[in-house]
N, CA, C and O atoms as CSV, one atom per row, in Angstrom:
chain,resi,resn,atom,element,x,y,z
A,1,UNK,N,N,-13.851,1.634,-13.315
A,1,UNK,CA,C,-12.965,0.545,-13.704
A,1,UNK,C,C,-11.536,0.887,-13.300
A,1,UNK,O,O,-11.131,2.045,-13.400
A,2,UNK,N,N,-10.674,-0.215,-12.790
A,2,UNK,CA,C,-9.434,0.164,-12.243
A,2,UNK,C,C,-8.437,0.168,-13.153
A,2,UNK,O,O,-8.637,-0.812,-13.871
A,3,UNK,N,N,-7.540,0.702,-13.483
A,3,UNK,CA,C,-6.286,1.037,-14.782
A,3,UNK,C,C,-5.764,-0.616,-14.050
A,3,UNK,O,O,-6.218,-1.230,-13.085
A,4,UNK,N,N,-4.760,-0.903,-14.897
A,4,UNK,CA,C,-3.987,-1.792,-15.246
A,4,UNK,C,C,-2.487,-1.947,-13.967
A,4,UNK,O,O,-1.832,-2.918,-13.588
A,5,UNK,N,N,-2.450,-0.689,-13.682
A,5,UNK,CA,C,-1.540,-0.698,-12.796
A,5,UNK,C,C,-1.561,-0.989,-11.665
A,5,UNK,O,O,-0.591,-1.311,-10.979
A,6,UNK,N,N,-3.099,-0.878,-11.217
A,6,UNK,CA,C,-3.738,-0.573,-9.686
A,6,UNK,C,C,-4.167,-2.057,-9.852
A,6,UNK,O,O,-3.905,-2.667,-8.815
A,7,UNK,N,N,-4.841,-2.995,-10.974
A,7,UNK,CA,C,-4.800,-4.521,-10.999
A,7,UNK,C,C,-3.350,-5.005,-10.664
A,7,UNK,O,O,-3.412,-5.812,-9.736
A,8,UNK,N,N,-2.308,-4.836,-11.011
A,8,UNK,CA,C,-1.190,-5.359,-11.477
A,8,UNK,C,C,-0.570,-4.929,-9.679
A,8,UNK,O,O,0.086,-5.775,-9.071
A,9,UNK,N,N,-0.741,-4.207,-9.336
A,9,UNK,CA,C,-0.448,-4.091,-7.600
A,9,UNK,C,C,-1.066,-4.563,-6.519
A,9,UNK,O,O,-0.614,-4.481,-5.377
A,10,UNK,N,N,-2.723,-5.368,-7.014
A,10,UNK,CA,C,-3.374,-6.196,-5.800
A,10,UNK,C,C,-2.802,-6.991,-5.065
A,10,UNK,O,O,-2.850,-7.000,-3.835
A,11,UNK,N,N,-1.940,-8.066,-6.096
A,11,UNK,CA,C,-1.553,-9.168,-5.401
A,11,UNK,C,C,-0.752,-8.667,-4.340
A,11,UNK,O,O,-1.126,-8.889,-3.189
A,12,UNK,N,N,0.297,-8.021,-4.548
A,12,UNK,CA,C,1.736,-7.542,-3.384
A,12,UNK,C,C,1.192,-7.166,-2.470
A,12,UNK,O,O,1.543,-7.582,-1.367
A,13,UNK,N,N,0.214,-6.311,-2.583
A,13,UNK,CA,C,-0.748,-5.498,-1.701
A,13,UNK,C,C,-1.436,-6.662,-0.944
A,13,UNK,O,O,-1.282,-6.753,0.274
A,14,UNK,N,N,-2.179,-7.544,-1.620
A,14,UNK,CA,C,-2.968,-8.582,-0.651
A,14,UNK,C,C,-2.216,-8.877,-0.137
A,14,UNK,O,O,-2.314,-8.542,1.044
A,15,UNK,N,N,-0.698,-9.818,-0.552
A,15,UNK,CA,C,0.317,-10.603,0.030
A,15,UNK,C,C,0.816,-9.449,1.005
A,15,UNK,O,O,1.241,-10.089,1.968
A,16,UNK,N,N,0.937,-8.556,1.189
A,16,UNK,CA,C,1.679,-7.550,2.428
A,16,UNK,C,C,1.234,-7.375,3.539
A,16,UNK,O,O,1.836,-7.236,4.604
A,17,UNK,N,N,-0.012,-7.377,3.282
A,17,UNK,CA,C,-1.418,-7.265,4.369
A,17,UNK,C,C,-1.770,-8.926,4.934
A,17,UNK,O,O,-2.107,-9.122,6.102
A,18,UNK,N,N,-1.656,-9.863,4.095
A,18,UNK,CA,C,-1.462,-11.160,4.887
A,18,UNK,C,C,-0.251,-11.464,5.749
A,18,UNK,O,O,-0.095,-12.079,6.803
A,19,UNK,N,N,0.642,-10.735,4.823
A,19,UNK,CA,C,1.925,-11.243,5.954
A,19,UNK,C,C,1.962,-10.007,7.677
A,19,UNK,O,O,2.398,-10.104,8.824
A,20,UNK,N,N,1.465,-9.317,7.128
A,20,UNK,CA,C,1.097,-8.190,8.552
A,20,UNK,C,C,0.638,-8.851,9.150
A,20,UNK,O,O,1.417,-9.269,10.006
A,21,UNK,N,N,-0.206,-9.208,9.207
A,21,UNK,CA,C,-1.450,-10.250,9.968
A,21,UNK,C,C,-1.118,-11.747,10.041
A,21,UNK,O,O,-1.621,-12.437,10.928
A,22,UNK,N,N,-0.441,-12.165,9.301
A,22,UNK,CA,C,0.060,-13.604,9.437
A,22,UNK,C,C,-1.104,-14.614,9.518
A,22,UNK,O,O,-1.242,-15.584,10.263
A,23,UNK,N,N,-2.092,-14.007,8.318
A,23,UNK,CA,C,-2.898,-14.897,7.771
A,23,UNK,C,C,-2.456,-15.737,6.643
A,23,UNK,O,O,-1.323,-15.446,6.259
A,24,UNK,N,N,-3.075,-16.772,5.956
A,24,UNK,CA,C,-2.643,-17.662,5.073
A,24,UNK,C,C,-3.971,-17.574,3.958
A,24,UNK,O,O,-4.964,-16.879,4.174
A,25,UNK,N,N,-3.827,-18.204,3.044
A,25,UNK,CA,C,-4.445,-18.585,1.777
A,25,UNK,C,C,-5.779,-19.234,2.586
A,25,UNK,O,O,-6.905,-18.762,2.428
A,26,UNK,N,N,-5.599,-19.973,3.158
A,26,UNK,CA,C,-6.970,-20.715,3.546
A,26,UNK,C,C,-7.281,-20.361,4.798
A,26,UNK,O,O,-8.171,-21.083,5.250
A,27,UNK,N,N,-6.826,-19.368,5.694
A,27,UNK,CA,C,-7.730,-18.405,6.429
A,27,UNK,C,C,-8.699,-17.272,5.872
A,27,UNK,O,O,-9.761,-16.847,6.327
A,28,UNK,N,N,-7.765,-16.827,4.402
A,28,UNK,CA,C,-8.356,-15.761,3.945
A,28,UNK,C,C,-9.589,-16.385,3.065
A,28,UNK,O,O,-10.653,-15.772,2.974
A,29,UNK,N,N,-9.418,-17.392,2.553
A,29,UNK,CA,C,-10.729,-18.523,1.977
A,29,UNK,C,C,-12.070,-18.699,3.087
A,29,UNK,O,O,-13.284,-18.684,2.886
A,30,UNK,N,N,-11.218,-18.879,4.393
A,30,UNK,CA,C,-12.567,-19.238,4.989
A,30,UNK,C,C,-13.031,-18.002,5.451
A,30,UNK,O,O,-14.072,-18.418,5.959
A,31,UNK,N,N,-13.043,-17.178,5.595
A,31,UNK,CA,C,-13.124,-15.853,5.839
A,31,UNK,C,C,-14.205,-15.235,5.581
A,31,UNK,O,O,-15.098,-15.026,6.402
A,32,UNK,N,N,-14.203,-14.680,3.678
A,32,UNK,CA,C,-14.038,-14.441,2.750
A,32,UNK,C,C,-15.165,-15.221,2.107
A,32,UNK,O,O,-15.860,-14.681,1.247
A,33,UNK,N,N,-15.418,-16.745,2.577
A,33,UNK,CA,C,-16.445,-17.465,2.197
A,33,UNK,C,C,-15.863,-17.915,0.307
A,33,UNK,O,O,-16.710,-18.279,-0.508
A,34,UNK,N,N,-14.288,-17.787,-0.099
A,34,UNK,CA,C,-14.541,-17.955,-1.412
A,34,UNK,C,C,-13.605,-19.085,-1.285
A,34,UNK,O,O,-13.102,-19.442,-0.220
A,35,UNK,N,N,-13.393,-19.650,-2.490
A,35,UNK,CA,C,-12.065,-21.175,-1.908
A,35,UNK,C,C,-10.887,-20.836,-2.538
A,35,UNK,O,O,-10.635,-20.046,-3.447
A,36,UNK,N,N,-10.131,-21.684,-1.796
A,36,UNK,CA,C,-8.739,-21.130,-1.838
A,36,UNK,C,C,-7.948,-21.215,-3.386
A,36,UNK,O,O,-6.859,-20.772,-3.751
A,37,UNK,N,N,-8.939,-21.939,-4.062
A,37,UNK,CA,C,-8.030,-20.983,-5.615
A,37,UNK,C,C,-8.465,-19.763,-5.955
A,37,UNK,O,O,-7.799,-19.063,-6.717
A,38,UNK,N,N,-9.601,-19.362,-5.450
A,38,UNK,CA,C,-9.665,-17.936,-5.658
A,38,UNK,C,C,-8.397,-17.281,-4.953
A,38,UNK,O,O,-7.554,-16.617,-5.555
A,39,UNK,N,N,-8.386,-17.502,-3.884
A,39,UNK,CA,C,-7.426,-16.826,-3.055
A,39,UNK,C,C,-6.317,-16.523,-3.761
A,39,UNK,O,O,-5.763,-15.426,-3.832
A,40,UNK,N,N,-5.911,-17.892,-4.463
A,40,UNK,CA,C,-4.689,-18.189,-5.183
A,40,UNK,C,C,-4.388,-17.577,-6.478
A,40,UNK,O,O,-3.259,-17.365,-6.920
A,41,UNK,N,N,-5.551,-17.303,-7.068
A,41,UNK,CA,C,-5.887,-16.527,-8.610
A,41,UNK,C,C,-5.384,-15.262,-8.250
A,41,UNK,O,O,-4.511,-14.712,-8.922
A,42,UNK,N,N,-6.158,-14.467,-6.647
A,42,UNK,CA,C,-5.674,-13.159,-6.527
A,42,UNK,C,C,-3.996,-12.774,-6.421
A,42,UNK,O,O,-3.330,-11.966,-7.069
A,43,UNK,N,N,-3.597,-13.767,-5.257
A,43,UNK,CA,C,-1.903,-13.402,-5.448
A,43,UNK,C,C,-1.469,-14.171,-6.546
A,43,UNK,O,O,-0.309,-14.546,-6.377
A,44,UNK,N,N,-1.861,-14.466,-7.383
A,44,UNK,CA,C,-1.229,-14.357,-8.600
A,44,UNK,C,C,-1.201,-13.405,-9.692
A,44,UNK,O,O,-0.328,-13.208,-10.537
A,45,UNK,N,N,-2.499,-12.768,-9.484
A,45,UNK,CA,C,-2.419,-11.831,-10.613
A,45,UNK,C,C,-3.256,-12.289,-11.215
A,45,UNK,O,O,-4.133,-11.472,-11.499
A,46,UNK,N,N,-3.507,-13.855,-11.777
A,46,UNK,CA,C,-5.190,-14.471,-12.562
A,46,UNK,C,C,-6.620,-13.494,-12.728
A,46,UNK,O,O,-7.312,-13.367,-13.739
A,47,UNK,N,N,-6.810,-12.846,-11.354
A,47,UNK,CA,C,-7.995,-12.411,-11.135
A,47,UNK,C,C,-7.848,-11.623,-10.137
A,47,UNK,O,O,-6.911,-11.580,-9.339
A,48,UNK,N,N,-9.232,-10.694,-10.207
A,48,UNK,CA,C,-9.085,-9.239,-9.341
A,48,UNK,C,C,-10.869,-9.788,-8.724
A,48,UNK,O,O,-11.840,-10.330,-9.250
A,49,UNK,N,N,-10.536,-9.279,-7.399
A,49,UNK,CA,C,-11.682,-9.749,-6.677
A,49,UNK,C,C,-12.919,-8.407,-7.338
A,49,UNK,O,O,-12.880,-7.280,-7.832
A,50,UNK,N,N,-13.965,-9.491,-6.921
A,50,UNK,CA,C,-15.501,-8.158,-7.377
A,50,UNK,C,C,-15.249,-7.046,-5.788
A,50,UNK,O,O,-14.573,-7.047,-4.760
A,51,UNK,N,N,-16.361,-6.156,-6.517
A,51,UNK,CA,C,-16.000,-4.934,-5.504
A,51,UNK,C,C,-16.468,-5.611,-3.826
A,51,UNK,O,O,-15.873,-5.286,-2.799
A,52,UNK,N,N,-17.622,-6.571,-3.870
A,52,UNK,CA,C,-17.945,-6.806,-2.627
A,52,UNK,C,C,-16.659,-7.716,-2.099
A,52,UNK,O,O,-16.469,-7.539,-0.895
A,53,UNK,N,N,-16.018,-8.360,-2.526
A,53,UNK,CA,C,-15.084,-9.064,-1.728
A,53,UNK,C,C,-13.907,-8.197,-1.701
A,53,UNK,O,O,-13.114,-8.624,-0.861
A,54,UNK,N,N,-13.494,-7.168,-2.279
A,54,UNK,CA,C,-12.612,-6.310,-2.151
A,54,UNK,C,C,-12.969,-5.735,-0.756
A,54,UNK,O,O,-12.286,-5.927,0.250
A,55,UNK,N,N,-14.233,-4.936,-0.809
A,55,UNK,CA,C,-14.517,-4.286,0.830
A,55,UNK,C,C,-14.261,-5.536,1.905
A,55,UNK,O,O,-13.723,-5.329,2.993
A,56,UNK,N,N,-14.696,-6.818,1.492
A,56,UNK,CA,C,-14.510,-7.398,2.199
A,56,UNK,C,C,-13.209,-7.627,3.159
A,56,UNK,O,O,-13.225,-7.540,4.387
A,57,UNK,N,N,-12.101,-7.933,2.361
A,57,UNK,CA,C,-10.928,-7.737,2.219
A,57,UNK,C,C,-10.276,-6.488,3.245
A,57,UNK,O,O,-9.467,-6.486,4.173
A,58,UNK,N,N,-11.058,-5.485,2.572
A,58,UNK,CA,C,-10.400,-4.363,3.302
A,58,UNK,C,C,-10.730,-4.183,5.167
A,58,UNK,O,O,-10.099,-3.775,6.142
A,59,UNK,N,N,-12.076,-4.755,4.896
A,59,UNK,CA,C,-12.523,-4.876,6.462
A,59,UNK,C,C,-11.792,-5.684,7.439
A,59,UNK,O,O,-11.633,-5.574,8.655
A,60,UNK,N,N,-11.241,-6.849,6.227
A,60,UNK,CA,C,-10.737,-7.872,7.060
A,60,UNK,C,C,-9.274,-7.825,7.935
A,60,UNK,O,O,-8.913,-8.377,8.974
A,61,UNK,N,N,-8.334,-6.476,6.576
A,61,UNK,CA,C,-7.490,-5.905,7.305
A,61,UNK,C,C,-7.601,-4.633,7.898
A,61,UNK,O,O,-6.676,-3.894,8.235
A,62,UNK,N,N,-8.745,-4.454,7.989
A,62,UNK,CA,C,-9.092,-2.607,8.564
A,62,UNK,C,C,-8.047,-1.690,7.846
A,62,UNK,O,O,-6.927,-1.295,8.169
A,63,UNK,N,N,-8.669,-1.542,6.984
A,63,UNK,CA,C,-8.064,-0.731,5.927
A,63,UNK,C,C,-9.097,-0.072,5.031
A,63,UNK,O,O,-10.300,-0.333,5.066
A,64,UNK,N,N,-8.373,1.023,4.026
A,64,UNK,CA,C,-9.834,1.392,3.017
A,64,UNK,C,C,-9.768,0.657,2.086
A,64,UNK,O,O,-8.692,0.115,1.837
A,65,UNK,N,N,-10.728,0.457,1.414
A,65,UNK,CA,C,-10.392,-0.416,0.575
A,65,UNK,C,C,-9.716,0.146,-0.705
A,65,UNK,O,O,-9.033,-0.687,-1.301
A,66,UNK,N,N,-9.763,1.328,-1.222
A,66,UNK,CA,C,-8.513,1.696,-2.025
A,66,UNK,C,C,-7.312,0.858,-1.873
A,66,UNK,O,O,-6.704,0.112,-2.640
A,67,UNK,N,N,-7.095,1.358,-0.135
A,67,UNK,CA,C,-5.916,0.555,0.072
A,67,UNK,C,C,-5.272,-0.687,-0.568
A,67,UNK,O,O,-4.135,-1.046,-0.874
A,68,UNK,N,N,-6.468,-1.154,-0.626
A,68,UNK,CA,C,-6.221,-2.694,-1.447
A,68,UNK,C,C,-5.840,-3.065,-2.861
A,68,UNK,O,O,-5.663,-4.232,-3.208
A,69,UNK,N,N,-5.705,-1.873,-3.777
A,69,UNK,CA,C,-5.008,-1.751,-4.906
A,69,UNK,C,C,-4.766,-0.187,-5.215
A,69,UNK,O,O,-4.935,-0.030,-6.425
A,70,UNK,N,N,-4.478,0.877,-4.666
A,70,UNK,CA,C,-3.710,1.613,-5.058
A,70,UNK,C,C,-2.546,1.694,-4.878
A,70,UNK,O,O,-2.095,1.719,-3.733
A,71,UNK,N,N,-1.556,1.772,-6.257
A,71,UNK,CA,C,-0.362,1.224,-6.587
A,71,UNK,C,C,0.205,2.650,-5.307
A,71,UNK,O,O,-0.262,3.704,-4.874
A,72,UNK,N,N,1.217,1.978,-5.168
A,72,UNK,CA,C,2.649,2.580,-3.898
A,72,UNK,C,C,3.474,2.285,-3.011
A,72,UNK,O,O,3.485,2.067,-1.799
A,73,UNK,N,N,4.193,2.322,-3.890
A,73,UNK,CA,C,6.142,1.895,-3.956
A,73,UNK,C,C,6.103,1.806,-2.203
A,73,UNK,O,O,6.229,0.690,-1.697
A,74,UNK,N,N,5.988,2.578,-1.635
A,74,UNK,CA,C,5.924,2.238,-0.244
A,74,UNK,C,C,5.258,1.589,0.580
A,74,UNK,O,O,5.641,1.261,1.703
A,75,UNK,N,N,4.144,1.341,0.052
A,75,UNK,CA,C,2.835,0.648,0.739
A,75,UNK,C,C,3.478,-0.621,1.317
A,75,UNK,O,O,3.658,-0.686,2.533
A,76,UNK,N,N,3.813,-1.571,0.557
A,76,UNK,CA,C,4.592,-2.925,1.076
A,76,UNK,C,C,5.303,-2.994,2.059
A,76,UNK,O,O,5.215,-3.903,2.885
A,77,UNK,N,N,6.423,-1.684,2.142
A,77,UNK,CA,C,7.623,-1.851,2.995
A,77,UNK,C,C,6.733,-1.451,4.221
A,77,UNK,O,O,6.717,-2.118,5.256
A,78,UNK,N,N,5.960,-0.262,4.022
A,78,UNK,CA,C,5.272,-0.152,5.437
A,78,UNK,C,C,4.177,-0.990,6.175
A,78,UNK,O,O,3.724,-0.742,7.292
A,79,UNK,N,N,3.831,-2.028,5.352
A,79,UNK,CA,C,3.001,-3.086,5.654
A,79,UNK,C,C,3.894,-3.801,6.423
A,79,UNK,O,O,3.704,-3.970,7.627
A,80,UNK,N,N,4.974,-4.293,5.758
A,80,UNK,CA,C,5.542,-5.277,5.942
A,80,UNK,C,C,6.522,-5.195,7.554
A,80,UNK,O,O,6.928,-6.139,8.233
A,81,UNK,N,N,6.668,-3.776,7.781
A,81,UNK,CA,C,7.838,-3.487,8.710
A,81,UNK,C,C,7.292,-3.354,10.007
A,81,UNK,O,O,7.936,-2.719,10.842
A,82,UNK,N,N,6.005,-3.948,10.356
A,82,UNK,CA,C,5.818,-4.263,12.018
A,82,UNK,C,C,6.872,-5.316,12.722
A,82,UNK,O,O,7.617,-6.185,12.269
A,83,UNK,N,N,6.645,-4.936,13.750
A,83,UNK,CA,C,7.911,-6.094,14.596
A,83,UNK,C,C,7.140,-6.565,14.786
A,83,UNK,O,O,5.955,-6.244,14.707
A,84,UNK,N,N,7.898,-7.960,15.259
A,84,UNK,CA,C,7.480,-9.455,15.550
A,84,UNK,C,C,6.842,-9.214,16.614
A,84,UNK,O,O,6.531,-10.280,17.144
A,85,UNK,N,N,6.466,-8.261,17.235
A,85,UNK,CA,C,5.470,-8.446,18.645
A,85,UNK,C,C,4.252,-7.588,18.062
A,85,UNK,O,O,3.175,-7.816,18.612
A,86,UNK,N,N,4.249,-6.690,17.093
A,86,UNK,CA,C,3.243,-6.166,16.591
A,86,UNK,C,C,2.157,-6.825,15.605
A,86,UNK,O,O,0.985,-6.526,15.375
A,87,UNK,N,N,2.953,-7.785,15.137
A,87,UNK,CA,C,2.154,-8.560,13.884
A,87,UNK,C,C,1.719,-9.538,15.220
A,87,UNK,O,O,0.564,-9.891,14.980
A,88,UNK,N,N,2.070,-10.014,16.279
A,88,UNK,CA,C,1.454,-11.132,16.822
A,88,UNK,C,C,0.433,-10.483,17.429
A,88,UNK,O,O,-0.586,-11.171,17.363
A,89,UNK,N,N,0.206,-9.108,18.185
A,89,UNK,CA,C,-0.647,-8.128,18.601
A,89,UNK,C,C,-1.798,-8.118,17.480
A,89,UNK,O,O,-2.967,-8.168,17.862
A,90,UNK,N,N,-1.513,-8.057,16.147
A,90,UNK,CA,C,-2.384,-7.946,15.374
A,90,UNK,C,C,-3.582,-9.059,15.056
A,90,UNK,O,O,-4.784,-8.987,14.802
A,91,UNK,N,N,-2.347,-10.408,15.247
A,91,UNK,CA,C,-2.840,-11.622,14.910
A,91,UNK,C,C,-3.569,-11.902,15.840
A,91,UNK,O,O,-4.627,-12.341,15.390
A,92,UNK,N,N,-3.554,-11.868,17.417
A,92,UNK,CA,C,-4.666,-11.540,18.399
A,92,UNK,C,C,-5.958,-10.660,18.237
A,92,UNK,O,O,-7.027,-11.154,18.595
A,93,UNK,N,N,-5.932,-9.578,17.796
A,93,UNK,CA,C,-6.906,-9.060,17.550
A,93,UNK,C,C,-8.144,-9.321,16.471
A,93,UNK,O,O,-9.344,-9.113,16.290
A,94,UNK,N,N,-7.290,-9.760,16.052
A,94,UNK,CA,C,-8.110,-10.186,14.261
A,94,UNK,C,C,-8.686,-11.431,14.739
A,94,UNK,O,O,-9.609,-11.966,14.124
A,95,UNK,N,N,-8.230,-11.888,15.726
A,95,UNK,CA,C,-9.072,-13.331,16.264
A,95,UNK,C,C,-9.953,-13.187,17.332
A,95,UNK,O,O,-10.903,-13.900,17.656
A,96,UNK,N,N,-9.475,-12.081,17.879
A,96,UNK,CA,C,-10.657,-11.871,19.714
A,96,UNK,C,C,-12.106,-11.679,19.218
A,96,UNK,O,O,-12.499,-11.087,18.213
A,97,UNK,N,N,-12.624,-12.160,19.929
A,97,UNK,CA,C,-13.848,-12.053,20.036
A,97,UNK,C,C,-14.511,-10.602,20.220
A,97,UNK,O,O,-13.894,-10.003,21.100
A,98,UNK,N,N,-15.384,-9.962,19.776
A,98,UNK,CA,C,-16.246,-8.669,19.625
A,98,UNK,C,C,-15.842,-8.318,21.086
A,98,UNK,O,O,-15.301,-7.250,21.373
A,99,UNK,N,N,-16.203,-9.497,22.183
A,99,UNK,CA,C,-16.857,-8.902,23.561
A,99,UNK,C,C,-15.145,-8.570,23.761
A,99,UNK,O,O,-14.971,-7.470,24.286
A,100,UNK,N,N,-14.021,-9.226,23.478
A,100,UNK,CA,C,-12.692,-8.635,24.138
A,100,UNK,C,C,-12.437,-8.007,23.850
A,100,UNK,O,O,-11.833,-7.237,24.597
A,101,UNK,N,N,-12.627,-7.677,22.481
A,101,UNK,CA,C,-12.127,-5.982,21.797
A,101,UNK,C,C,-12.586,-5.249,22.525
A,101,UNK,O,O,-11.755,-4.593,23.153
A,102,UNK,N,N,-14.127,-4.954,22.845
A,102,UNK,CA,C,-14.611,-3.918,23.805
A,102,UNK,C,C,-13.882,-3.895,24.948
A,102,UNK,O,O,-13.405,-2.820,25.311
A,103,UNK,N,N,-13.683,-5.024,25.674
A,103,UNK,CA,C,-13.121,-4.932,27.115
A,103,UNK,C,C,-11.628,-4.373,27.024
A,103,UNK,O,O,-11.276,-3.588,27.904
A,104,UNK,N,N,-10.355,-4.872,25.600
A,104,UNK,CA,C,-9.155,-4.286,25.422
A,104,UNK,C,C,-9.270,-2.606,25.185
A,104,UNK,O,O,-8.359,-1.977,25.724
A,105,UNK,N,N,-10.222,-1.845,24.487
A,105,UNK,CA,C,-10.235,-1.177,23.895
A,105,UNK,C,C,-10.702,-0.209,25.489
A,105,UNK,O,O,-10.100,0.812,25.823
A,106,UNK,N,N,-12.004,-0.887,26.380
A,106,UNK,CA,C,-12.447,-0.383,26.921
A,106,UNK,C,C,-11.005,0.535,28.067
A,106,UNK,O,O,-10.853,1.730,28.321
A,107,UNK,N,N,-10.212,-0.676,28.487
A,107,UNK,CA,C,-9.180,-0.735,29.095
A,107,UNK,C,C,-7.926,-0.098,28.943
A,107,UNK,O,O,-6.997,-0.053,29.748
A,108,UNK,N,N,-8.074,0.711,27.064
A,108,UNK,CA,C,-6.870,1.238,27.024
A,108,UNK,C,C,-7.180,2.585,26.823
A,108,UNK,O,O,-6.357,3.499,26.764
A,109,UNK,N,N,-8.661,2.700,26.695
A,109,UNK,CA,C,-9.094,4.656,27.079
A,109,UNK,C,C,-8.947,4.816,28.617
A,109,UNK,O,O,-8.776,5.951,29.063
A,110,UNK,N,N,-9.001,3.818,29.402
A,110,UNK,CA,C,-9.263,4.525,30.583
A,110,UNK,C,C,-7.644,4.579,31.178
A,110,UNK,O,O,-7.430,5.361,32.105
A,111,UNK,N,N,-6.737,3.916,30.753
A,111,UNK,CA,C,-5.390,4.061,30.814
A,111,UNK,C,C,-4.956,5.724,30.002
A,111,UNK,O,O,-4.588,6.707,30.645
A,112,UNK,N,N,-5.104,5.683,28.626
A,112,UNK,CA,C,-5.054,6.825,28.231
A,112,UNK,C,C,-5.682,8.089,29.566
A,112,UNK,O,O,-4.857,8.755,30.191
A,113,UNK,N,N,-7.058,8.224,29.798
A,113,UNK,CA,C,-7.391,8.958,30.680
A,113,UNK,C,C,-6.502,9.469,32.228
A,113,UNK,O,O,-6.472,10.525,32.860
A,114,UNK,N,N,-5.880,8.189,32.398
A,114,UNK,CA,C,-5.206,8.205,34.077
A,114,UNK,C,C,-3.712,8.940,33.698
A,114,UNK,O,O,-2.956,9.664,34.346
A,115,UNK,N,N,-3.673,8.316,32.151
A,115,UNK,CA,C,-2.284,8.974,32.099
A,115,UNK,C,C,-2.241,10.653,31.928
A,115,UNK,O,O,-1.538,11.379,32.631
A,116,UNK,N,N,-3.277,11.194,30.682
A,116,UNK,CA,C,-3.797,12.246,30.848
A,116,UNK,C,C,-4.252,13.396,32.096
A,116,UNK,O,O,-4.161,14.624,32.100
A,117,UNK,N,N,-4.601,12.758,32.787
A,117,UNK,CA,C,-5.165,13.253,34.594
A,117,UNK,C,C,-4.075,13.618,34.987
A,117,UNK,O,O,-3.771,14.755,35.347
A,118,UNK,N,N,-2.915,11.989,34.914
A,118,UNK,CA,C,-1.381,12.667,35.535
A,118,UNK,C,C,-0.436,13.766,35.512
A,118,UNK,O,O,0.233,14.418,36.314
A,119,UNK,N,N,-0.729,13.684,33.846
A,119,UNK,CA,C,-0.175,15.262,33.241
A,119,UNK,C,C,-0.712,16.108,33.654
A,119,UNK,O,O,-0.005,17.084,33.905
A,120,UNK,N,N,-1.810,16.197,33.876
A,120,UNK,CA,C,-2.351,18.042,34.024
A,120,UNK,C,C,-1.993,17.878,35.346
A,120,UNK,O,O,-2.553,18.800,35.939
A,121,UNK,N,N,-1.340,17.182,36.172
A,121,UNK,CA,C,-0.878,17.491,37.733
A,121,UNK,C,C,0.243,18.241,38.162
A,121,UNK,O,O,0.464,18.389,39.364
């Protein structure tokens, strides 16, 4: 069971991680599969999600799911402090399709690699 404090820090925590991502209330509804007063209960404080929609949650921002309510004073500011080209980077990803992630991902080991090769020259 979670103490009172670690409830009482979900919402900021959800709301920090939406604004990273520059998702909304009714992206995270359709998502999530729950409707958007749930959504709305959570950043309010009303209600604390069950453990399966918590992982859910956490998957949704690739995160642990601790993450998602352990209280820390810093957690927010460092959520919150991507630049405007990083949160839109993010907001791309969270939308690409499985097959582009592989092909972005595929594309930035083999960059890593060439750059690596260069060095040992």
């Amino acid at each position: 069971m979670l103490d009172m404090e670690a409830r009482a820090s979900f919402p900021q925590i959800l709301k920090g991680y939406m604004d990273r991502d520059g998702l909304t209330q009714v992206d995270i509804s359709k998502r999530l599969n729950v409707s958007k007063q749930t959504v709305s209960d959570w950043l309010l404080g009303k209600k604390f999600p069950r453990v399966d929609r918590m992982q859910a949650l956490a998957n949704l921002f690739n995160v642990l799911m601790s993450d998602m309510y352990t209280p820390a004073s810093d957690r927010t500011e460092e959520i919150t402090s991507l630049s405007g080209e990083e949160k839109y980077l993010v907001r791309l990803w969270r939308n690409a399709e499985p097959a582009v992630r592989e092909i972005v991902i595929e594309n930035l080991e083999n960059h890593q690699k060439k750059d690596t090769k260069q060095s040992a020259i």
